[in-house]
C-alpha beads as a LAMMPS data file, in Angstrom:
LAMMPS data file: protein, C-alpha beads

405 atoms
404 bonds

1 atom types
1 bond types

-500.0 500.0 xlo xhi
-500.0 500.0 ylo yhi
-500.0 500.0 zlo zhi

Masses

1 110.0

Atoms # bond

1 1 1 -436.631 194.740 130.102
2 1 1 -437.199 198.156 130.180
3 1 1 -433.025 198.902 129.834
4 1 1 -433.084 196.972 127.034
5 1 1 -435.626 198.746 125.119
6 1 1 -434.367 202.382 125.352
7 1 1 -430.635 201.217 124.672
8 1 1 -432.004 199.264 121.235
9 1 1 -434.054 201.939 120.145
10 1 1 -431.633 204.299 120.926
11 1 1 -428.938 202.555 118.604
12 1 1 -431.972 201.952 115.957
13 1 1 -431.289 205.909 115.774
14 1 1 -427.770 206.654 114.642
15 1 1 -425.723 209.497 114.511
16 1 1 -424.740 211.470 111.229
17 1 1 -421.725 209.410 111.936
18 1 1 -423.375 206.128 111.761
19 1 1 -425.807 207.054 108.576
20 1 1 -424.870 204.010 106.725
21 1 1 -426.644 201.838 109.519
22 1 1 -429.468 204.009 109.839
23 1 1 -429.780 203.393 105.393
24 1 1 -429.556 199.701 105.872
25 1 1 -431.822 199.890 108.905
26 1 1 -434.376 201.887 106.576
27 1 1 -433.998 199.329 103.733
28 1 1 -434.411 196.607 106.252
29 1 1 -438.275 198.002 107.122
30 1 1 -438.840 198.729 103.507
31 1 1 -437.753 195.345 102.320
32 1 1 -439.938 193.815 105.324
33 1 1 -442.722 195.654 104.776
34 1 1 -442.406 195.250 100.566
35 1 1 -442.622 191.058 101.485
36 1 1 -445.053 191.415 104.015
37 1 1 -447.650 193.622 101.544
38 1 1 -446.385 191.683 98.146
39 1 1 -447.670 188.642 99.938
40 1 1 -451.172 189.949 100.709
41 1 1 -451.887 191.079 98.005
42 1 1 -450.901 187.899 95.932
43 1 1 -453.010 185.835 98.690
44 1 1 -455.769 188.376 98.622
45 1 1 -455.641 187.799 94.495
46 1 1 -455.604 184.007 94.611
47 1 1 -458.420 184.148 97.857
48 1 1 -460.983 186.893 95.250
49 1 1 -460.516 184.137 92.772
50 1 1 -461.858 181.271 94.287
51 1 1 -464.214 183.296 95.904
52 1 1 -465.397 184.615 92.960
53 1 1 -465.555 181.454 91.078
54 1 1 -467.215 179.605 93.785
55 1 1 -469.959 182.579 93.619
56 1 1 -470.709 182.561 90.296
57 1 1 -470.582 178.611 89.562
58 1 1 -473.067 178.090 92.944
59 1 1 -475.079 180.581 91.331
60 1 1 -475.475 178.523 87.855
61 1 1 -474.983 175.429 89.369
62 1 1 -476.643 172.718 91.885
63 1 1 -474.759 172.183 95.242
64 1 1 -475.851 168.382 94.388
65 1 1 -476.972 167.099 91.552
66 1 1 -478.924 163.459 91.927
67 1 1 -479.103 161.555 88.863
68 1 1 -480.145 157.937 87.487
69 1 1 -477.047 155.832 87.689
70 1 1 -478.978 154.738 83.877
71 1 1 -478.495 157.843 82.212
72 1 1 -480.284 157.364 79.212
73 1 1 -483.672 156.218 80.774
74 1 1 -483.695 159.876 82.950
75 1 1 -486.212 160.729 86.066
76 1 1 -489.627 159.304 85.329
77 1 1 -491.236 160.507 88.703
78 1 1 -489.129 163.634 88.943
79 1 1 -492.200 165.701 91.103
80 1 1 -492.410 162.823 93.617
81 1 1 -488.482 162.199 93.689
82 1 1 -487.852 166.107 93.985
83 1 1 -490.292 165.734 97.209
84 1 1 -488.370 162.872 98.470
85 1 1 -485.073 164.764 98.410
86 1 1 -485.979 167.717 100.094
87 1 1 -486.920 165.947 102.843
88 1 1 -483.107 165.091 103.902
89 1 1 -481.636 166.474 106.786
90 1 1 -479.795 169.406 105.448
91 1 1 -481.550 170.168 102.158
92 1 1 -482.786 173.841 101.527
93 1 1 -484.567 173.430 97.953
94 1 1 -484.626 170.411 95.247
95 1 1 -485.931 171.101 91.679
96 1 1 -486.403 168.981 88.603
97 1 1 -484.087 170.373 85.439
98 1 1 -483.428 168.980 81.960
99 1 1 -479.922 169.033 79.954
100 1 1 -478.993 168.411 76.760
101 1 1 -476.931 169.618 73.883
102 1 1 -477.950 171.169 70.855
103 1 1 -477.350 174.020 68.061
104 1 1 -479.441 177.384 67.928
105 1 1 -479.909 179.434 64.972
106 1 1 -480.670 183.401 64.600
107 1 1 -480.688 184.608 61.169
108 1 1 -477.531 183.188 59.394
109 1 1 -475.849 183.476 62.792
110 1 1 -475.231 180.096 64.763
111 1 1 -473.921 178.391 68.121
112 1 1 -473.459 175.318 70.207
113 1 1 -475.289 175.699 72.938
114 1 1 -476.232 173.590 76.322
115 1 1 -480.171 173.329 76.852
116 1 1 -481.414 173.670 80.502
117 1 1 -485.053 173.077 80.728
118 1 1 -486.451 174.267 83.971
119 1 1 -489.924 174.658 85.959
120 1 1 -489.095 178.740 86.341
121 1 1 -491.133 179.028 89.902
122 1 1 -489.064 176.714 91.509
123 1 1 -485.822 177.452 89.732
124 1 1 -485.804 180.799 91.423
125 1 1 -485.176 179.672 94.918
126 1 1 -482.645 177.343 93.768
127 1 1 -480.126 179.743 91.785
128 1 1 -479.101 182.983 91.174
129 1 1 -480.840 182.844 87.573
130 1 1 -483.541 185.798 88.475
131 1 1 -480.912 187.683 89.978
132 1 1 -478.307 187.344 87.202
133 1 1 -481.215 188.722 84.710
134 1 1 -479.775 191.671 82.819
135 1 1 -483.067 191.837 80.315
136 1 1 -486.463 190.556 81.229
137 1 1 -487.989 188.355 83.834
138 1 1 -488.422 185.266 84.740
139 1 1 -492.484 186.633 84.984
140 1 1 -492.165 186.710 81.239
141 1 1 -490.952 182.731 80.816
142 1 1 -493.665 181.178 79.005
143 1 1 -493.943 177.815 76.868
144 1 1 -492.397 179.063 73.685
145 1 1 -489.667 181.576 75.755
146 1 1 -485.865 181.070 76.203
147 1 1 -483.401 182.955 78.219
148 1 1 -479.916 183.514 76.698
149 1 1 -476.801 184.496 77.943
150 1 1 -475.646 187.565 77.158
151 1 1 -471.976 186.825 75.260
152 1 1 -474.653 184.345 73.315
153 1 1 -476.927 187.087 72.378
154 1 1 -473.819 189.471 71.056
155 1 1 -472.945 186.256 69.275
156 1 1 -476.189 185.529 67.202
157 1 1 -477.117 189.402 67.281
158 1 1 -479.590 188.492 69.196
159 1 1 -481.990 190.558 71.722
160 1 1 -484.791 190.812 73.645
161 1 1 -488.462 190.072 71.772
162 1 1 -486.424 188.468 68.714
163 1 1 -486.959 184.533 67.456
164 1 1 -484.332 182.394 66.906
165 1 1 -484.830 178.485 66.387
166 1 1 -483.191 175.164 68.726
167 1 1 -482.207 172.427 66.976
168 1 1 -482.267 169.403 68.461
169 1 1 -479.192 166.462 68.217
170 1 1 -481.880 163.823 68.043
171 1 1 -484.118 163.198 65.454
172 1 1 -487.481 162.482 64.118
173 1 1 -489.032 160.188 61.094
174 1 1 -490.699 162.658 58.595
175 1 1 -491.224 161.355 54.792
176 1 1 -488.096 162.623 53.542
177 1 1 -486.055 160.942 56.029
178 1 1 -484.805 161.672 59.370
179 1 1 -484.502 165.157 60.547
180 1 1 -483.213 166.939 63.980
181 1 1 -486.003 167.889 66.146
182 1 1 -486.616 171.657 65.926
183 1 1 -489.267 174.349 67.612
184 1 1 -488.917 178.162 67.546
185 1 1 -488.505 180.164 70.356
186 1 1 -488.721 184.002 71.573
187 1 1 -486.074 185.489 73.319
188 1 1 -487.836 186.658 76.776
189 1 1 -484.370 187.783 78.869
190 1 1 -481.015 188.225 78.789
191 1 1 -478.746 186.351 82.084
192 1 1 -475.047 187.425 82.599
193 1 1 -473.531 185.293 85.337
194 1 1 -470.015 186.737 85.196
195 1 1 -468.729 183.113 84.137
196 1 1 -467.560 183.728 80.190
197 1 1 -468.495 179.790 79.188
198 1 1 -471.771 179.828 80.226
199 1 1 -473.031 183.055 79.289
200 1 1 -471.858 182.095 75.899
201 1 1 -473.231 178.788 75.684
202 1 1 -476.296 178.033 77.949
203 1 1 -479.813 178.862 77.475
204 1 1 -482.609 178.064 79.072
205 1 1 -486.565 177.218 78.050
206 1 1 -488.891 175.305 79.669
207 1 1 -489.345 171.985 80.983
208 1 1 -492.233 170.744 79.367
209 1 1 -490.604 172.572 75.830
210 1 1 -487.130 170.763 76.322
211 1 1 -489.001 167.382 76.912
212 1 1 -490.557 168.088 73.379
213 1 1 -487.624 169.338 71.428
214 1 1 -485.561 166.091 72.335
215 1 1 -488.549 164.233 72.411
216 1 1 -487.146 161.920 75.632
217 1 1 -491.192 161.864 77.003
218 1 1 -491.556 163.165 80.517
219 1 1 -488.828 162.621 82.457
220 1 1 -486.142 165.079 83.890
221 1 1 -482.332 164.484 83.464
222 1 1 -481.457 165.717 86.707
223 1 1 -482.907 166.667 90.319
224 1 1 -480.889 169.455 91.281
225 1 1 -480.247 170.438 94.784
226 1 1 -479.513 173.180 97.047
227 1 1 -478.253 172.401 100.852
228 1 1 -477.709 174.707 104.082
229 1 1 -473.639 173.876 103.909
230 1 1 -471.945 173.675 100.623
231 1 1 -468.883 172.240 102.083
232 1 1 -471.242 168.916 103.389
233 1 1 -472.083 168.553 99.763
234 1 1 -471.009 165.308 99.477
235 1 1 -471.997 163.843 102.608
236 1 1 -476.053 165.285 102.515
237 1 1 -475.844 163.642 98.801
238 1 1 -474.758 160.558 100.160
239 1 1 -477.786 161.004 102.946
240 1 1 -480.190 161.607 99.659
241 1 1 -479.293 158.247 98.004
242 1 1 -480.058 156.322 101.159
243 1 1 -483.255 157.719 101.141
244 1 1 -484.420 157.523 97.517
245 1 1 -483.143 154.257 96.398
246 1 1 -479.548 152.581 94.747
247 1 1 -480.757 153.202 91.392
248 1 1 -479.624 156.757 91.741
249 1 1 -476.504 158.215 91.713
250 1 1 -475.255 161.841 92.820
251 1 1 -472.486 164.610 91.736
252 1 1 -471.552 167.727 94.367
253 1 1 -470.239 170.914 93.112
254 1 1 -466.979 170.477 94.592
255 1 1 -466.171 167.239 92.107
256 1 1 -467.668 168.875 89.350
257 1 1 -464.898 171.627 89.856
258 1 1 -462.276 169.803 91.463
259 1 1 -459.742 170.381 88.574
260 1 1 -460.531 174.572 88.848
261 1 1 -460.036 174.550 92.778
262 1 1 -457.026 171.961 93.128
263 1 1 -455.445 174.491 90.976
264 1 1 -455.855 177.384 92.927
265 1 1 -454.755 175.269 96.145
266 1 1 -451.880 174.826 94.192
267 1 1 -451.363 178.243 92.867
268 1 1 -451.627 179.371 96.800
269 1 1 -449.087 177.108 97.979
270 1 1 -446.421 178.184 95.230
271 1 1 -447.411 181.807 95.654
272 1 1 -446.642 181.441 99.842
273 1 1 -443.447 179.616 98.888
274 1 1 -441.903 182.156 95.773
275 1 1 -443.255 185.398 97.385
276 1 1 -442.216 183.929 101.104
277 1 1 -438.798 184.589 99.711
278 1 1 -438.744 188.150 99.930
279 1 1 -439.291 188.527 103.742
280 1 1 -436.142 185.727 104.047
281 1 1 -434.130 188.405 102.005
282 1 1 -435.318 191.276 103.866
283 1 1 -434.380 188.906 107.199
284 1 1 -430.744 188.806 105.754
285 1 1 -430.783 192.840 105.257
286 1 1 -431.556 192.669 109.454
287 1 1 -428.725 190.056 109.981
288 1 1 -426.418 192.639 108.231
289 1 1 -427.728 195.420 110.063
290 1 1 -427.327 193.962 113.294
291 1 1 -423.812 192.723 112.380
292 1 1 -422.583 195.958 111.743
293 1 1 -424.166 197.506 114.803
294 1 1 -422.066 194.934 116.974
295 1 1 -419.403 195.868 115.129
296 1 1 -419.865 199.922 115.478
297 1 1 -420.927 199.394 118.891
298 1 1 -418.422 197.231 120.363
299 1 1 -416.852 199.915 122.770
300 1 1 -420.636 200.924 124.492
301 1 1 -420.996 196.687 124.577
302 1 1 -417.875 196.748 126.444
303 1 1 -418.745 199.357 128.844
304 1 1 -422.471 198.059 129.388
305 1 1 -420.853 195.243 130.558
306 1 1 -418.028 197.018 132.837
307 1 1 -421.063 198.641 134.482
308 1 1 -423.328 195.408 135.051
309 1 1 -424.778 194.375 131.639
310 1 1 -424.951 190.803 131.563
311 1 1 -424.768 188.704 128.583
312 1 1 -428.308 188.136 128.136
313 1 1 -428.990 191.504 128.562
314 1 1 -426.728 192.224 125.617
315 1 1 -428.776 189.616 123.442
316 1 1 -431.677 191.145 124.374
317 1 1 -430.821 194.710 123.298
318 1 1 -429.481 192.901 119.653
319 1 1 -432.967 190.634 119.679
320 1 1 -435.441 193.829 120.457
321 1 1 -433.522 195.701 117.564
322 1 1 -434.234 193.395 115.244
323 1 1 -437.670 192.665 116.379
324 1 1 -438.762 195.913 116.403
325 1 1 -437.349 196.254 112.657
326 1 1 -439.778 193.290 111.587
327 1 1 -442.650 194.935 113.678
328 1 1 -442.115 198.136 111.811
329 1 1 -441.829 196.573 108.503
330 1 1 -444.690 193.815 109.174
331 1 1 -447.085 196.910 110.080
332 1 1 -446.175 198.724 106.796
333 1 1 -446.668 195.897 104.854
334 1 1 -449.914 194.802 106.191
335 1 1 -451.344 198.413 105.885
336 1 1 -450.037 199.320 102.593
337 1 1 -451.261 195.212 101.116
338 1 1 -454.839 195.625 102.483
339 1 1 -455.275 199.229 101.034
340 1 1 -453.731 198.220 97.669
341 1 1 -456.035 195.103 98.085
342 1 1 -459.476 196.977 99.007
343 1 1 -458.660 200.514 96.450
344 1 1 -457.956 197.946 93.847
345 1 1 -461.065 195.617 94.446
346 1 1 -463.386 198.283 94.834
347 1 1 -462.255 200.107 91.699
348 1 1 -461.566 197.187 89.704
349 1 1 -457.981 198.245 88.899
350 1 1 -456.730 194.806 86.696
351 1 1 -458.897 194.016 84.009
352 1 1 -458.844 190.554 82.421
353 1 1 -460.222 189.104 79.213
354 1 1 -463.340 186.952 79.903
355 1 1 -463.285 184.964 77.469
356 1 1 -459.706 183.580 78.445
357 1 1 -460.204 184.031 82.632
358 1 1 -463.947 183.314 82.760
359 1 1 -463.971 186.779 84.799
360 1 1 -463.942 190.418 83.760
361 1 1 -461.159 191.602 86.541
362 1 1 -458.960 190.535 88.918
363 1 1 -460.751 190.249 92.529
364 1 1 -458.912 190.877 95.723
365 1 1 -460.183 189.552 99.129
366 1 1 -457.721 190.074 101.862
367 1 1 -458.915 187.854 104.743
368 1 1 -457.890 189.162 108.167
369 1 1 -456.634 185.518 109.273
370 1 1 -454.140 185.008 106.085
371 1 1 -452.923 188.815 106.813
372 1 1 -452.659 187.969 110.384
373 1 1 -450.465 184.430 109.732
374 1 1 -448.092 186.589 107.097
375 1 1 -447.286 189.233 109.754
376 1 1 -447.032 186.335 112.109
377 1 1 -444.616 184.380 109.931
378 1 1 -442.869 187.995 109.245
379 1 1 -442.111 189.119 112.705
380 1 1 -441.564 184.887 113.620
381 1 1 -438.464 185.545 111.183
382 1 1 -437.253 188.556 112.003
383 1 1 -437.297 186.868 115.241
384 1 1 -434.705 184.547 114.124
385 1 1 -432.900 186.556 112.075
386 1 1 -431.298 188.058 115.629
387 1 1 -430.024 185.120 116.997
388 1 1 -426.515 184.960 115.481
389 1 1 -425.962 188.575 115.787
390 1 1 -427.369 189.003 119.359
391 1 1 -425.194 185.782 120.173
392 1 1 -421.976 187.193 119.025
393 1 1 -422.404 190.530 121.028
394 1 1 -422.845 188.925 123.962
395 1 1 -419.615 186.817 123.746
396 1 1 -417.825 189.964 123.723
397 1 1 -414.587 190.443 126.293
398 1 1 -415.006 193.686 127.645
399 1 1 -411.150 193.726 128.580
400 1 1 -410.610 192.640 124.957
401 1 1 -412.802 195.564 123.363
402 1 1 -412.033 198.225 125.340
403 1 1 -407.719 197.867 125.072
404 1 1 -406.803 199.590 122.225
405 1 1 -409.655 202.748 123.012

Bonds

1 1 1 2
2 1 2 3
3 1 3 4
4 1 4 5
5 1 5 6
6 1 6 7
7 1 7 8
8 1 8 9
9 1 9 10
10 1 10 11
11 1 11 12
12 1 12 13
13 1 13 14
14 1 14 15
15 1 15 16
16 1 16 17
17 1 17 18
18 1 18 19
19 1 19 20
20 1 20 21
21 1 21 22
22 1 22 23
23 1 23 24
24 1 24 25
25 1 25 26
26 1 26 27
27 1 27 28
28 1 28 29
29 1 29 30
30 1 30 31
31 1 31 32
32 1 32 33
33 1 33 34
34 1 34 35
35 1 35 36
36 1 36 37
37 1 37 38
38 1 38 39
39 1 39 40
40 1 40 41
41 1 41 42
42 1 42 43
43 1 43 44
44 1 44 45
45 1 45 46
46 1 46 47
47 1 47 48
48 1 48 49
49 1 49 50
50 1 50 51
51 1 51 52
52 1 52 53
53 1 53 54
54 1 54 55
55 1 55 56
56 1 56 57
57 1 57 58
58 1 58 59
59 1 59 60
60 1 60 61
61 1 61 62
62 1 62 63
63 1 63 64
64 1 64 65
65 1 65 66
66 1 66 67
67 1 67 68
68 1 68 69
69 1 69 70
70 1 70 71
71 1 71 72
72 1 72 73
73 1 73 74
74 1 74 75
75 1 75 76
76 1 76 77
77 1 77 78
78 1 78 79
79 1 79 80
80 1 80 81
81 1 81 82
82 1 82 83
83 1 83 84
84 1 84 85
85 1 85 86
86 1 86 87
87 1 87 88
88 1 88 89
89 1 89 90
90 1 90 91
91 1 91 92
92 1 92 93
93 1 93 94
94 1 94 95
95 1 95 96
96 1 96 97
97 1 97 98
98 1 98 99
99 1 99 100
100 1 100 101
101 1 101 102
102 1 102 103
103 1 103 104
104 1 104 105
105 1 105 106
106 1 106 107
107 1 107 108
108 1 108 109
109 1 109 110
110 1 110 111
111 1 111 112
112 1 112 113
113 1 113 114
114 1 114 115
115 1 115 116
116 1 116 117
117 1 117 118
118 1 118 119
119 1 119 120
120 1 120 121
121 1 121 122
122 1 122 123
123 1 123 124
124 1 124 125
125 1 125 126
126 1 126 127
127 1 127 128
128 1 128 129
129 1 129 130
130 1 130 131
131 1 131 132
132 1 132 133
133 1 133 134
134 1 134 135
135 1 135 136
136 1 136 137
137 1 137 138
138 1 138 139
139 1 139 140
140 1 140 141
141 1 141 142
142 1 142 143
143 1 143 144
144 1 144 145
145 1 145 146
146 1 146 147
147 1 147 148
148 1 148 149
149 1 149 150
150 1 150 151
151 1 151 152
152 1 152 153
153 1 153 154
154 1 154 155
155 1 155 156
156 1 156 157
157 1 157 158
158 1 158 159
159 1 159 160
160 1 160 161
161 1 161 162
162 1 162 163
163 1 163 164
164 1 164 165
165 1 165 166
166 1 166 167
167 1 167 168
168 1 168 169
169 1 169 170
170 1 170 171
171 1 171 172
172 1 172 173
173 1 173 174
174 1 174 175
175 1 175 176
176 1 176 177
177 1 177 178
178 1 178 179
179 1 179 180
180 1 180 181
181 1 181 182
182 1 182 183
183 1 183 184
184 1 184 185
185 1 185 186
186 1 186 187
187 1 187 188
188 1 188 189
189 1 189 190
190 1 190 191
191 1 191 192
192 1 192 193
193 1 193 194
194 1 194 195
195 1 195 196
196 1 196 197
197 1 197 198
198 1 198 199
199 1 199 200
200 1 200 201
201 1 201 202
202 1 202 203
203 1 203 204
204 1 204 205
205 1 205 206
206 1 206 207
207 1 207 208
208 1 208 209
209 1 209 210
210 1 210 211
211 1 211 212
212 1 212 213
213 1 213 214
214 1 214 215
215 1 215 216
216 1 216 217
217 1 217 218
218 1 218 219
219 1 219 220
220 1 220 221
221 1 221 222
222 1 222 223
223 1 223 224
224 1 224 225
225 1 225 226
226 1 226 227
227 1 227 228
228 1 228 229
229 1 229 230
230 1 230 231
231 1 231 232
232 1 232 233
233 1 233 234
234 1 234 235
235 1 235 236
236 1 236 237
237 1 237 238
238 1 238 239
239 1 239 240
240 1 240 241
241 1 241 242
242 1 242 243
243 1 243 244
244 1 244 245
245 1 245 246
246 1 246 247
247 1 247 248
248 1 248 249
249 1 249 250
250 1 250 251
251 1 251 252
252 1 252 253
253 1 253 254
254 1 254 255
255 1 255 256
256 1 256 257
257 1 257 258
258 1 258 259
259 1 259 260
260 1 260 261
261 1 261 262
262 1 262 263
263 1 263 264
264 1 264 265
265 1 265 266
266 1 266 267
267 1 267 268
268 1 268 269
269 1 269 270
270 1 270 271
271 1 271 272
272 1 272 273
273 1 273 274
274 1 274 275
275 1 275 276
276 1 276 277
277 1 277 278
278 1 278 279
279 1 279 280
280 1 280 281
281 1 281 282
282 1 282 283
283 1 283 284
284 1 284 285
285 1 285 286
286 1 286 287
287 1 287 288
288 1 288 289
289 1 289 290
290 1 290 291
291 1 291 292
292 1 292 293
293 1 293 294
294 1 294 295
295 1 295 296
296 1 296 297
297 1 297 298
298 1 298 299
299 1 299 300
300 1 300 301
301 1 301 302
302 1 302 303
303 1 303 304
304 1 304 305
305 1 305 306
306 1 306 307
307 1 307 308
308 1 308 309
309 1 309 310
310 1 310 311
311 1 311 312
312 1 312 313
313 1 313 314
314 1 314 315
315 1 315 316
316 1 316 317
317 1 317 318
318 1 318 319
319 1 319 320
320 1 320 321
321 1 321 322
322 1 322 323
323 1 323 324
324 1 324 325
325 1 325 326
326 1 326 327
327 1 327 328
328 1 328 329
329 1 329 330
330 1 330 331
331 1 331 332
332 1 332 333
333 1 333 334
334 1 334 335
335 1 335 336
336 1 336 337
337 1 337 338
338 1 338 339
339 1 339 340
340 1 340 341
341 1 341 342
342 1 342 343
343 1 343 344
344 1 344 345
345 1 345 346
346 1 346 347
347 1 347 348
348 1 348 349
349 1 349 350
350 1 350 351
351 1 351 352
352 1 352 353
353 1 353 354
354 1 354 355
355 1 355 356
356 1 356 357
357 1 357 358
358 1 358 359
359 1 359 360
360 1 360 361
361 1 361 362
362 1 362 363
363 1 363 364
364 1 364 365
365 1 365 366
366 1 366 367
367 1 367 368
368 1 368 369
369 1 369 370
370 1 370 371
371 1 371 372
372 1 372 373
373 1 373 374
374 1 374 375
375 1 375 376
376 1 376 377
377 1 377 378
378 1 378 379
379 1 379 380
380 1 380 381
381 1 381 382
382 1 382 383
383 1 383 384
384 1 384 385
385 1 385 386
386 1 386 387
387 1 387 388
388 1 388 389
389 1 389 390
390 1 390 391
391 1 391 392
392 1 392 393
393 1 393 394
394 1 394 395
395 1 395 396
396 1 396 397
397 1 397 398
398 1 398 399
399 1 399 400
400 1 400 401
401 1 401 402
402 1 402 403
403 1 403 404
404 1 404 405
């Protein structure tokens, strides 16, 4: 093998004679290396995004969310059902919350909003809510608090220590008639998940407050839940409803977003397929390549032969050539796609507009294993690329190629 490798890389470096094949030969890496690093970098992009997204929703949402299959009647024994469920197999934390939907007024400033009432010492094991806090503490979350999100508060004008006022889509009998439910309320913190929708529409008070304002009695709406694996979501929520009883029902992250992530699945797959195309087109510049260095080379085939070459020996100087082209070009892509993908990730180098992407830039997370399965699939067709050429130098007459010299 080792004949074969010094006579391809010694026709990988041509004369002044033979420039032209040395250009295409150059063009060949480059166009290797530009598929190789485009498609990193597009899977890295696609990759940051679902990671991102899955970060951010896990850290406002529940992994599972147990509910009564009778919506309207809610959790009566939420404390003792909460208990129940976090004694499943697989369960990290369970804690009672409350949702509803209502309108919230600061000054002449208003917004539809989604309510979350929570018990605040056990909602901070359970999400990233303390964390996410860009303006108070959960310490401060008392019966007549609520925590905004922070697109909210630029909305209303609102800020830290100010009153604004809930109102309530159900109503109550008062002399002059019906009116929505409504309580007052001091802003004790600011949250900023990263996630445009929510930080522009949820707030959160208390339990006990949210079970007044919409006057539903003491029940909870939901028992949400946080488990060791989010990706067995669906099976430890299936594991919670044998234990607490039919009457419940249950909801895992991954359904709540399925329409988000099947999206991205398919975003990746068109992305590996349009992008993909470029290292085929950069395997054609090698097929040229190599087809004009059987055709420059056709006398020194002819007298590798006359001195003992055989014809597989032949193919393997074409096949190394090409090989070690796509090696080349696979290693400069991979390097220059996981710089591009880390300088630009760490410096936040695309910026997006939240309120259209839900996220203020584009994230880039090149995984080793998708850069590994590119270069892989790079070198794989360079690989193939070789065959016809290396086939038709070996099926050259040395008698016939060396007549006319």
């Amino acid at each position: 093998m080792k004949f074969e490798v010094i006579v391809a890389v010694r026709y990988l470096k041509a004369k002044r004679k033979q420039a032209v094949i040395s250009l295409i030969t150059l063009i060949s890496i480059i166009g290797v290396g530009a598929g190789v690093a485009a498609l990193i970098i597009a899977l890295a992009i696609n990759a940051g995004f679902r990671d991102d997204l899955q970060r951010r929703l896990l850290g406002a949402q529940a992994h599972v969310s147990v509910l009564r299959k009778d919506r309207a009647t809610g959790i009566s024994d939420y404390l003792r059902t909460t208990k129940e469920v976090e004694q499943v197999p697989g369960v990290v934390f369970a804690a009672p919350a409350f949702y509803q939907k209502g309108l919230i007024y600061s000054g002449s400033q208003a917004a539809g909003i989604i309510v979350k009432g929570i018990l605040p010492e056990m909602e901070s094991p359970l999400s990233a809510l303390s964390a996410n806090m860009v303006d108070g503490s959960l310490k401060d979350f008392r019966d007549d608090s609520v925590i905004l999100g922070k697109e909210l508060s630029k909305t209303l004008g609102t800020f830290h220590g100010d009153r604004v006022k809930i109102v309530s889509i159900e109503t109550s009998l008062t002399p002059l008639g019906a009116i929505p439910r409504n309580r007052t309320f001091t802003v004790s913190g600011l949250f900023e998940s990263g996630l445009y929708e929510l930080d522009s529409t949820w707030v959160y008070i208390p339990l006990t407050a949210a079970q007044r304002l919409f006057g539903l009695g003491d029940v909870a709406s939901t028992i949400e839940v946080k488990v060791n694996d989010i990706y067995q979501a669906k099976a430890i929520g299936r594991k919670i409803i044998d234990r607490i009883g039919a009457d419940f029902d249950f909801t895992d992250w991954m359904t709540m977003n399925q329409s988000i992530f099947q999206a991205l699945r398919l975003e990746r797959i068109v992305t590996l397929i349009t992008i993909g195309l470029i290292v085929l087109v950069a395997a054609l510049n090698i097929v040229a390549t190599l087809i004009m260095m059987v055709l420059e080379k056709t006398r020194d085939i002819a007298i590798l032969m006359s001195m003992g070459a055989t014809k597989d020996n032949i193919r393997r100087i074409f096949i190394l050539q090409g090989v070690i082209i796509g090696v080349i070009g696979t290693a400069f892509g991979v390097v220059v796609g996981q710089t591009a993908c880390r300088i630009a990730d760490k410096y936040h180098l695309i910026s997006l507009a939240p309120d259209v992407y839900s996220i203020a830039y584009v994230p880039f997370k090149a995984a080793a294993l998708d850069s590994a399965i590119v270069a892989g699939l790079a070198v794989l067709i360079s690989f193939v690329a070789t065959l016809y050429p290396s086939a038709a130098a070996s099926k050259l007459q040395p008698v016939e190629a060396l007549r006319y010299e």
